[in-house]
C-alpha positions as CSV (number, residue, x, y, z in Angstrom):
1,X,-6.2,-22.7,9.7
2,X,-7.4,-20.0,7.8
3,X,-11.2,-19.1,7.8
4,X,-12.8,-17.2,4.4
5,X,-15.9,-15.2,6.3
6,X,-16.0,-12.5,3.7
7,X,-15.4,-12.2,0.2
8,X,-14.3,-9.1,-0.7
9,X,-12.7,-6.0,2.0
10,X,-12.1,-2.7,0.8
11,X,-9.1,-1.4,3.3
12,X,-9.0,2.7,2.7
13,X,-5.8,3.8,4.7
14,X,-4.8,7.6,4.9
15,X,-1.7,9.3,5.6
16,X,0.1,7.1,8.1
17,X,-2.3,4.5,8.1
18,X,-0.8,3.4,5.0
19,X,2.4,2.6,6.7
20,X,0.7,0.1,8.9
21,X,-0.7,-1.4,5.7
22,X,2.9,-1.7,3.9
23,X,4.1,-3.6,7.6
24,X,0.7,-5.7,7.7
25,X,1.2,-6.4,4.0
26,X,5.3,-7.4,4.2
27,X,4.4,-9.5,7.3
28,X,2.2,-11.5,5.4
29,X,4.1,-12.0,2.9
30,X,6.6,-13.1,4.8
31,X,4.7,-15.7,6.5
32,X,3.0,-16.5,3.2
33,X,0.3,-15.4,3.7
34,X,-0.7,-12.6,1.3
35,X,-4.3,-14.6,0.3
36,X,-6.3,-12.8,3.0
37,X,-5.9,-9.6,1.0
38,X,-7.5,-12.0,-2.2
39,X,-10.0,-9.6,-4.2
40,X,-9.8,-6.9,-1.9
41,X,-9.7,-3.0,-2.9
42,X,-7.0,-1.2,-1.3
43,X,-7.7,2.9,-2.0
44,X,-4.2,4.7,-0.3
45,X,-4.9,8.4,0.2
46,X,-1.9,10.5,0.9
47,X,0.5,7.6,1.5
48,X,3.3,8.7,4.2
49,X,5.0,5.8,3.8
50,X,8.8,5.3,2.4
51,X,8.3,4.9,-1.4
52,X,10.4,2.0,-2.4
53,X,8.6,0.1,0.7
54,X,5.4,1.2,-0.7
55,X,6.3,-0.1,-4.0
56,X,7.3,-3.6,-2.9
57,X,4.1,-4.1,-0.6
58,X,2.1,-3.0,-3.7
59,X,3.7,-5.4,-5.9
60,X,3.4,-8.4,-3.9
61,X,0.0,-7.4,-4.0
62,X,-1.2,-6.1,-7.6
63,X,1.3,-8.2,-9.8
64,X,0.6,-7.7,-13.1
65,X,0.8,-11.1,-13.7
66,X,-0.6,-12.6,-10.6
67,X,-2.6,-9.9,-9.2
68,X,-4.3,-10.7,-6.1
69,X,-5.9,-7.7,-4.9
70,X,-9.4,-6.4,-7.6
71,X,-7.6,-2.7,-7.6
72,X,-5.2,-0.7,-5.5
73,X,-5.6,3.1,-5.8
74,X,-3.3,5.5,-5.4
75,X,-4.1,9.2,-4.4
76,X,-1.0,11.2,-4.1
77,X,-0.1,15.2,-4.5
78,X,3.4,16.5,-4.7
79,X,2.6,19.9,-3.1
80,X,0.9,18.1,0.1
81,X,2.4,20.2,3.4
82,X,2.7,17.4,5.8
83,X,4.2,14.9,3.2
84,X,6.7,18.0,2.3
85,X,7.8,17.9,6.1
86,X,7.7,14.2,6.2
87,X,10.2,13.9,2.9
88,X,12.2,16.2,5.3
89,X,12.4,14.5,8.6
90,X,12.0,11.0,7.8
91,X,15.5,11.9,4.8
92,X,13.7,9.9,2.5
93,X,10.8,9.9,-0.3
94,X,6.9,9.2,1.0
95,X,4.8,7.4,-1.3
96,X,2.1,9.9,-1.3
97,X,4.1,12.5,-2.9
98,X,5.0,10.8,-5.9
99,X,3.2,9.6,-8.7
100,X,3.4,5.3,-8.4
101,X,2.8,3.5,-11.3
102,X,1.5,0.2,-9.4
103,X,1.7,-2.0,-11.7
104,X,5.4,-2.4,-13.0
């Protein structure tokens, strides 16, 4: 039974705070239940998360056609240091080094 208290929740998640968001996002939607993210603003600074992950959580989300967050943001810079060494160890792209265009 699910229980609306607020409105609106703005989730800000940094660096690898953003991969806890993608899980937390794929689990709902795999339970369907992506609604408790309805009208909320997610801001993602510096994403070190796997990109194509990143991109399907976001899209479940921020649908073009069905959106069901207000906004998702997306702060990102190629030449950040600890994304660089993340590419590098993890052998794949992070989110927060590429340029996402959300909506798709």
């Amino acid at each position: 039974n699910d229980i609306h208290i607020f409105k609106q929740v703005d989730i800000v998640a940094h660096s690898m705070g953003n991969h806890i968001l993608i899980q937390s996002i794929m689990h709902c939607y795999q339970i369907q239940k992506l609604h408790v993210f309805e009208n909320s603003n997610i801001i993602a600074v510096a994403p070190d998360a796997e990109k194509q992950e990143y991109i399907k959580a976001a899209r479940h989300l921020a649908n073009k056609d069905a959106p069901i967050v207000s906004n998702w943001i997306h702060f990102w810079n190629r030449w950040d240091g600890a994304l660089v060494c993340s590419n590098v160890a993890n052998l794949n792209s992070r989110a927060g080094s590429n340029h996402i265009n959300i909506i798709g």
